[in-house]
C-alpha positions in Angstrom: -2.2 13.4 7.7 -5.1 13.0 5.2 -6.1 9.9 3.9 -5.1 10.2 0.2 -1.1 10.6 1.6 -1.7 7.6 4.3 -2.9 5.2 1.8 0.1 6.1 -0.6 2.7 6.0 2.3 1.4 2.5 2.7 1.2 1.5 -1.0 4.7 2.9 -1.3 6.0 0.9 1.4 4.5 -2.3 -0.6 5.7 -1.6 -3.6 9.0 -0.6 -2.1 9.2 -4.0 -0.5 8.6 -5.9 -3.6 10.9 -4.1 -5.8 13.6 -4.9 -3.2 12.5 -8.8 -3.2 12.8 -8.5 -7.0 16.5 -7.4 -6.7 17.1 -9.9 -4.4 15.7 -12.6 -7.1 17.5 -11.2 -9.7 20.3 -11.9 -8.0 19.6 -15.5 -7.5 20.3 -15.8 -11.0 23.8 -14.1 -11.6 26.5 -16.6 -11.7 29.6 -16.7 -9.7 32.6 -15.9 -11.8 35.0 -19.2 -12.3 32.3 -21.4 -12.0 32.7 -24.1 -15.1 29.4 -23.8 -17.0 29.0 -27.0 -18.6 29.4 -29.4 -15.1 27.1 -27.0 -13.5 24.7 -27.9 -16.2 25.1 -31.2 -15.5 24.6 -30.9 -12.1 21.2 -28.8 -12.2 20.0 -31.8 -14.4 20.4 -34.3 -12.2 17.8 -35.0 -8.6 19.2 -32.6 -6.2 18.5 -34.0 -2.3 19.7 -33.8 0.9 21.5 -31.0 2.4 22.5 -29.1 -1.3 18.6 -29.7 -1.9 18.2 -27.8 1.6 20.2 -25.4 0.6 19.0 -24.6 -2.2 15.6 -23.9 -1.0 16.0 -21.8 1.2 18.3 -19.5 -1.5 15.8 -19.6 -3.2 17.4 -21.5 -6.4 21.1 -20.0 -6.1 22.8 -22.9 -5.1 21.9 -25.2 -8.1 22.7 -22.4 -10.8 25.7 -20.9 -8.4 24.9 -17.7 -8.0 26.4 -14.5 -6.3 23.5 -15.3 -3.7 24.6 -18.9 -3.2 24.7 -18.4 0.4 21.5 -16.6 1.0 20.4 -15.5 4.1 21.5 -18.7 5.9 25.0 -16.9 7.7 22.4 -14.0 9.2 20.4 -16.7 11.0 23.0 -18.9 12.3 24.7 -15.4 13.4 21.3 -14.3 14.9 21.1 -18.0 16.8 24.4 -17.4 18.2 23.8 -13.6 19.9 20.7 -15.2 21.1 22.7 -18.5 22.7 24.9 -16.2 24.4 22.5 -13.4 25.5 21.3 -15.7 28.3 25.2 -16.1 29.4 27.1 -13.4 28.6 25.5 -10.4 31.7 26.6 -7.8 29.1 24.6 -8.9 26.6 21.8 -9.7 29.0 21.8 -5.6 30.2 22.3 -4.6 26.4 19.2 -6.0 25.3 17.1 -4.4 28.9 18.7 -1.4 27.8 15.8 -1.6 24.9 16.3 0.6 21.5 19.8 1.8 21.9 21.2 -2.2 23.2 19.3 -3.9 20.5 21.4 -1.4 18.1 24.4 -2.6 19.8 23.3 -6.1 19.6 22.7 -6.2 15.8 25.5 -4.2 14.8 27.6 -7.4 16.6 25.3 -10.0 14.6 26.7 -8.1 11.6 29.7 -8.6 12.2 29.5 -12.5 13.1 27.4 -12.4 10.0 30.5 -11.6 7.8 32.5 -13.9 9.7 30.4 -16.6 8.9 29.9 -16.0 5.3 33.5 -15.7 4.7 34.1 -19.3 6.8 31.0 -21.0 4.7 31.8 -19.7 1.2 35.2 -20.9 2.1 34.0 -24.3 3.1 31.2 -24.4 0.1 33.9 -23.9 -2.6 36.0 -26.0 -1.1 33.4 -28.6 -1.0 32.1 -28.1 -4.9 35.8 -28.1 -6.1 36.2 -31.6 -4.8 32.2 -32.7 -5.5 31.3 -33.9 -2.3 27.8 -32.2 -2.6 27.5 -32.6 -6.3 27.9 -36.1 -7.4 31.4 -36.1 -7.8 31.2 -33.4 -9.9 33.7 -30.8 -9.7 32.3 -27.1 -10.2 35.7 -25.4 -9.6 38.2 -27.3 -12.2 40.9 -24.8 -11.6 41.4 -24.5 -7.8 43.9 -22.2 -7.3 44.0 -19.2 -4.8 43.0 -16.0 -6.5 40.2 -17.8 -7.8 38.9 -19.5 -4.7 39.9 -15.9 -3.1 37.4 -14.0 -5.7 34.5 -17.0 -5.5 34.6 -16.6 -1.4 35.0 -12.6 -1.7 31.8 -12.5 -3.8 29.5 -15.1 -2.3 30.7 -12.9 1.4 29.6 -9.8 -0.5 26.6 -11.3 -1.9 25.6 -12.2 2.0 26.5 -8.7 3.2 24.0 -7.2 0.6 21.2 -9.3 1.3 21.7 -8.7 5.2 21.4 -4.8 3.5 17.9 -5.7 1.4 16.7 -7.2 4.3 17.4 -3.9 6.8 16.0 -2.1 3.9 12.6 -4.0 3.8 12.8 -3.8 7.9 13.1 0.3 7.9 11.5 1.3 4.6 8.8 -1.6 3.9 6.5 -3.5 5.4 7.2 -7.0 7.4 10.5 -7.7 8.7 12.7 -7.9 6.1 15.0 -11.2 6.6 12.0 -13.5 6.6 10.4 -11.9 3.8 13.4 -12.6 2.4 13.7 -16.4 3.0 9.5 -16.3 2.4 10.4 -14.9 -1.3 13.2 -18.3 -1.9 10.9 -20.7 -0.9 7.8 -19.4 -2.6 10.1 -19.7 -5.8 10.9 -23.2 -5.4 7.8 -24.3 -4.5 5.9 -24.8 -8.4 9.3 -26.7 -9.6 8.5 -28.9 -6.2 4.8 -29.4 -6.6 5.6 -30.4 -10.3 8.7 -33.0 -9.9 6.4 -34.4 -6.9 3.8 -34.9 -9.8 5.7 -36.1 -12.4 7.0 -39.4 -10.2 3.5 -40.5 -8.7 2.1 -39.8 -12.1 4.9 -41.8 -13.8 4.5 -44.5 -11.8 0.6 -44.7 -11.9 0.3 -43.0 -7.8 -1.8 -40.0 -8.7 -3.6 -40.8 -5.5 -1.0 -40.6 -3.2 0.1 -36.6 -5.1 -3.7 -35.5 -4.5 -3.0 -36.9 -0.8 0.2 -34.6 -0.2 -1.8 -31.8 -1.8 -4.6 -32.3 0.2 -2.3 -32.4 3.0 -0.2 -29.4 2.5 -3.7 -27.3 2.7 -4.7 -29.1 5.6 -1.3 -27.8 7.2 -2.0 -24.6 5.9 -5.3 -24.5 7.8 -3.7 -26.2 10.4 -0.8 -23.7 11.2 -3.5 -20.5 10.8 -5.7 -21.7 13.2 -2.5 -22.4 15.7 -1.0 -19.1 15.0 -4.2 -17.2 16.3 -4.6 -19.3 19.4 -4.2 -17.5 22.7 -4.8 -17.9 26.2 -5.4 -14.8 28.0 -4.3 -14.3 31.5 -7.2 -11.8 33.1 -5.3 -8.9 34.9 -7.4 -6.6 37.3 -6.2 -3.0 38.5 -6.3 -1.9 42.0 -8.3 1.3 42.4 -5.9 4.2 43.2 -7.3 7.5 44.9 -5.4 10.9 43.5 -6.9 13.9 44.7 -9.9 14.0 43.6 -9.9 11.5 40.9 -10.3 8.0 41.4 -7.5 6.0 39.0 -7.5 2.2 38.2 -9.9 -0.2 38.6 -9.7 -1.5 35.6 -9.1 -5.2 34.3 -7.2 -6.1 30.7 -5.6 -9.6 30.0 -2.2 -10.6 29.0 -2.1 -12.8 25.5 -0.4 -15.6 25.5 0.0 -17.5 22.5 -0.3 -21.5 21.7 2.5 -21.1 19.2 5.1 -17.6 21.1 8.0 -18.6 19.6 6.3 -18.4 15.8 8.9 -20.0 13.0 11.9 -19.4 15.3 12.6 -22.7 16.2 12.3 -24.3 12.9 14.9 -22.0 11.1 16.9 -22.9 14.6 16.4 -26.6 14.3 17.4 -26.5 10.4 20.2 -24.3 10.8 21.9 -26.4 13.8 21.6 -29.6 11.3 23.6 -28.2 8.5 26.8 -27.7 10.8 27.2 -31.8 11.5 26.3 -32.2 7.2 28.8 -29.6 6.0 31.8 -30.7 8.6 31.5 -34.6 7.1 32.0 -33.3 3.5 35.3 -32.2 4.6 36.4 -35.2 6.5 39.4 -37.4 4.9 38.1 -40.6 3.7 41.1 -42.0 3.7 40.7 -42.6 7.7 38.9 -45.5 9.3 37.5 -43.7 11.9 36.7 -40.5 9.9 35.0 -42.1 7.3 32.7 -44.1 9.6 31.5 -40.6 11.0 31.3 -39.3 7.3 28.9 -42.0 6.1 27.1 -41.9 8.9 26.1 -38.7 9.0 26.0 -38.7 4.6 22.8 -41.2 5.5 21.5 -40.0 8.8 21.4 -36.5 7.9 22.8 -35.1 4.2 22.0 -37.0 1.5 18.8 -38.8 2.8 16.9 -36.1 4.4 13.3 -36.7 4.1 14.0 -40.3 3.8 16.1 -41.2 7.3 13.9 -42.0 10.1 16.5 -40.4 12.8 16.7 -37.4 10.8 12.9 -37.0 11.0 13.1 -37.4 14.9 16.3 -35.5 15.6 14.5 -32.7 13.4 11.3 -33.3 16.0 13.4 -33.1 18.8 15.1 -30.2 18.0 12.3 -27.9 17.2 10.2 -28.8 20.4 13.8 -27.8 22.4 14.4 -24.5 20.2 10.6 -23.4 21.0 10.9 -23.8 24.5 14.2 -22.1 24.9 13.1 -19.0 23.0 10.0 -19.0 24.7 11.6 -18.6 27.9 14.2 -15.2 26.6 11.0 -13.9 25.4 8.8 -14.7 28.3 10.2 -14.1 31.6 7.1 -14.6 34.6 9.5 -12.7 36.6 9.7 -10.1 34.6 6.2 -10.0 34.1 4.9 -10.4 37.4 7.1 -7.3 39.1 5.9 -5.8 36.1 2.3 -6.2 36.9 2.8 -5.7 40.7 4.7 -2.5 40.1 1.3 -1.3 37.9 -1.3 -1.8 40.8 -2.4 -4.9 38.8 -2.9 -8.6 40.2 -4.3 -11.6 38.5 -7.4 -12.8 40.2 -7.3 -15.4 42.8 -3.4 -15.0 42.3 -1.3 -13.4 45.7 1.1 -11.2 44.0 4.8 -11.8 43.8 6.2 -15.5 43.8 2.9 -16.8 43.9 1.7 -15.3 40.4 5.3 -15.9 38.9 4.8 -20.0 39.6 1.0 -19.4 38.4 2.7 -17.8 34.6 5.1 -20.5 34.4 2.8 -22.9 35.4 0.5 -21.5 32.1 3.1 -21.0 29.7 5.2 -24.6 30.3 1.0 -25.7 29.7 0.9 -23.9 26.7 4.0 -24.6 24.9 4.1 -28.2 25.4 1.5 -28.4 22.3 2.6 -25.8 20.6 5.9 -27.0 20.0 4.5 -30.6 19.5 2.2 -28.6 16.6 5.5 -27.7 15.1 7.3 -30.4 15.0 4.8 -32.5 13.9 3.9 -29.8 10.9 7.8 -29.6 10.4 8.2 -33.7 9.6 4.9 -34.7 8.3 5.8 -34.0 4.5 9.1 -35.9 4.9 7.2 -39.0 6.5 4.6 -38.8 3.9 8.0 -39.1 1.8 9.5 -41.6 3.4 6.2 -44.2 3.6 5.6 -43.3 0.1 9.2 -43.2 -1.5 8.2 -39.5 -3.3 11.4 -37.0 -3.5 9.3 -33.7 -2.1 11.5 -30.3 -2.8 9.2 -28.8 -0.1 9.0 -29.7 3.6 6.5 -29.3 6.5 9.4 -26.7 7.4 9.3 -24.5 4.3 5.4 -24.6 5.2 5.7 -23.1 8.5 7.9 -20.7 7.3 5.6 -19.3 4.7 2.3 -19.3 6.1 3.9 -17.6 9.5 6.1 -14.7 7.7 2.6 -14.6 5.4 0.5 -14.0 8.7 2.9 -11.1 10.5 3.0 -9.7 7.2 -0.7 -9.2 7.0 -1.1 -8.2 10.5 1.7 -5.3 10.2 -0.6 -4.1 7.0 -3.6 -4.8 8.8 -2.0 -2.4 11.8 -0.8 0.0 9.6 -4.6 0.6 8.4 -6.2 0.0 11.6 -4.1 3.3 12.5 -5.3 4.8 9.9 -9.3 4.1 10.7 -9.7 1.8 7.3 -10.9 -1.6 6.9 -8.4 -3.8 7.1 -8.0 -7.4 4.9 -8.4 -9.5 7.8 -11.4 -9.4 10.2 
């Protein structure tokens, strides 16, 4: 391949990715059909927080103007969760995903499926929710509740899902990155101008412009932060037993296994959010009415819906959550049992290390080590915005979460580029 047609294959792979972000904005933007115009007004003019808030950002805007996008990619990752849960019960799944290109298929085909499921169960839930304005104020965005039009709302927010899920595959086989989080990347960049400048307008407002340099101070010191996590590694030295063949002497040569501080990446933040919308959306549908019910409703309306950011247990359940998520997918994507019979089966040993039960206690031993602060790191990135917001009473419409997020689908982004020209022999953007 000369190098004129590898640099366009790569440009057009760019440019193939951004137009397909651009339909996927564009369709942020196109209303649902029934959707009463003038209360939805109304309702994007008033202070959006909370869960709808948390919605919305990561649909990238849909959810305030009710789009045909309004459930975004949210379904796909909550499906995704779920395969994963049960891949480390279910033996079937377990031998579908060692079964390596052709199980994986298998295995996403199925989170297709469960992703429809779910979108058709949410939208259902989500219009039920804005007819009755538990999310909105009291505002009702659905004044004519009857079931042809609740049946074409749910059809087109399901289809809407489906099609994103599509964009995303697209960018996956056809552009560069992988697809879904470029996808959720592209919402939250959106929202984050709109964030910065309500953020600005309060502390100005009310005479704080210190404390809006401090949070943007802050979110580049996270920034910096979360870079200089992300490359950390610790590499495990690996050393291969010379091997006689005829006359050619084979092995005998030593390479390291990388570990990262941070393995898990962004994956247990999207986890830890997605597991706290369940407990929010199932109160907005409990009767009031009820003694009992409405106690659990109000609860949870100020522990974890309407005060996020501002609710001290959400900031720790949030905490606890993500340094859980990252250990559990640490340990489906790192198995030292695995990896030890893999290196004994190679010729290979770790130095000072007896191979076999000895070097699979000496890789858990390093990776328990290792993930302990890196999941502290995220957790700590994920809630210091909404502590800085709950000190300094400032409604941020970005958290240490959408941070994370960006600046770790930004990095694998980059490095796939950077591969894709390294395999070309060209200088790449990072060094």
């Amino acid at each position: 391949m000369s190098a004129s047609s590898s640099t366009n294959d790569l440009r057009n792979r760019i440019i193939f990715t951004i137009l397909i972000l651009a339909v996927y904005r564009f369709g942020t933007f196109v209303p649902l059909p029934g959707i009463d115009p003038e209360q939805l007004k109304i309702m994007m003019e008033g202070n959006q927080k909370g869960l709808l808030g948390m919605f919305n950002v990561f649909a990238g805007g849909a959810v305030s103007r009710m789009a045909i996008f309004a459930l975004g990619i949210m379904p796909y990752i909550t499906s995704s969760i779920i395969l994963q849960l049960l891949t480390v019960v279910i033996p079937r799944l377990q031998k579908l995903q060692e079964e390596g290109e052709s199980g994986r298929k298998v295995i996403t085909q199925w989170t297709r499926y469960v992703t429809v499921v779910l979108a058709l169960l949410q939208s259902t839930g989500l219009t039920y929710i804005f007819s009755r304005g538990s999310l909105t104020g009291g505002i009702s965005l659905i004044p004519n509740y009857t079931p042809s039009r609740v049946g074409l709302i749910v059809l087109t927010m399901t289809a809407g899902t489906a099609f994103i899920m599509w964009l995303g595959e697209l960018i996956s086989q056809r552009g560069i990155g992988n697809g879904m989080s470029l996808i959720i990347f592209a919402s939250i960049i959106s929202q984050l101008p709109a964030s910065f400048g309500g953020a600005y307008q309060v502390t100005a407002g009310q005479g704080r412009i210190g404390q809006f340099s401090v949070l943007v101070l802050m979110f580049f010191l996270m920034i910096v932060g979360i870079i200089y996590v992300e490359q950390g590694q610790r590499r495990i030295p690996i050393q291969f037993a010379k091997r006689v063949r005829g006359r050619k002497v084979m092995g005998g040569q030593s390479t390291y296994i990388p570990l990262k501080v941070n393995s898990a990446g962004v994956i247990p933040v999207i986890f830890a959010t997605s597991v706290l919308f369940f407990p929010a959306l199932i109160a907005t549908s409990l009767p009031q009415d009820n003694r009992v019910t409405a106690g659990i409703r109000n609860w949870i309306d100020v522990n974890l819906a309407n005060s996020q950011g501002t609710s001290w247990f959400y900031i720790f359940f949030l905490g606890m959550l993500i340094i859980f998520f990252t250990y559990f997918y640490t340990t489906i994507q790192f198995d030292p049992v695995r990896q030890s019979d893999m290196i004994r089966r190679q010729g290979g040993f770790i130095p000072g290390v007896r191979p076999g039960i000895s070097t699979t206690n000496y890789l858990s031993h390093i990776i328990n080590r290792i993930t302990l602060p890196g999941s502290v790191f995220l957790a700590s990135v994920a809630v210091l915005p909404s502590i800085a917001s709950a000190i300094w009473d400032i409604p941020l419409g970005f958290s240490g979460i959408s941070i994370l997020i960006t600046v770790g689908v930004a990095l694998e982004t980059m490095k796939q580029i950077e591969s894709q020209l390294s395999m070309r022999n060209y200088e790449g953007f990072i060094d």
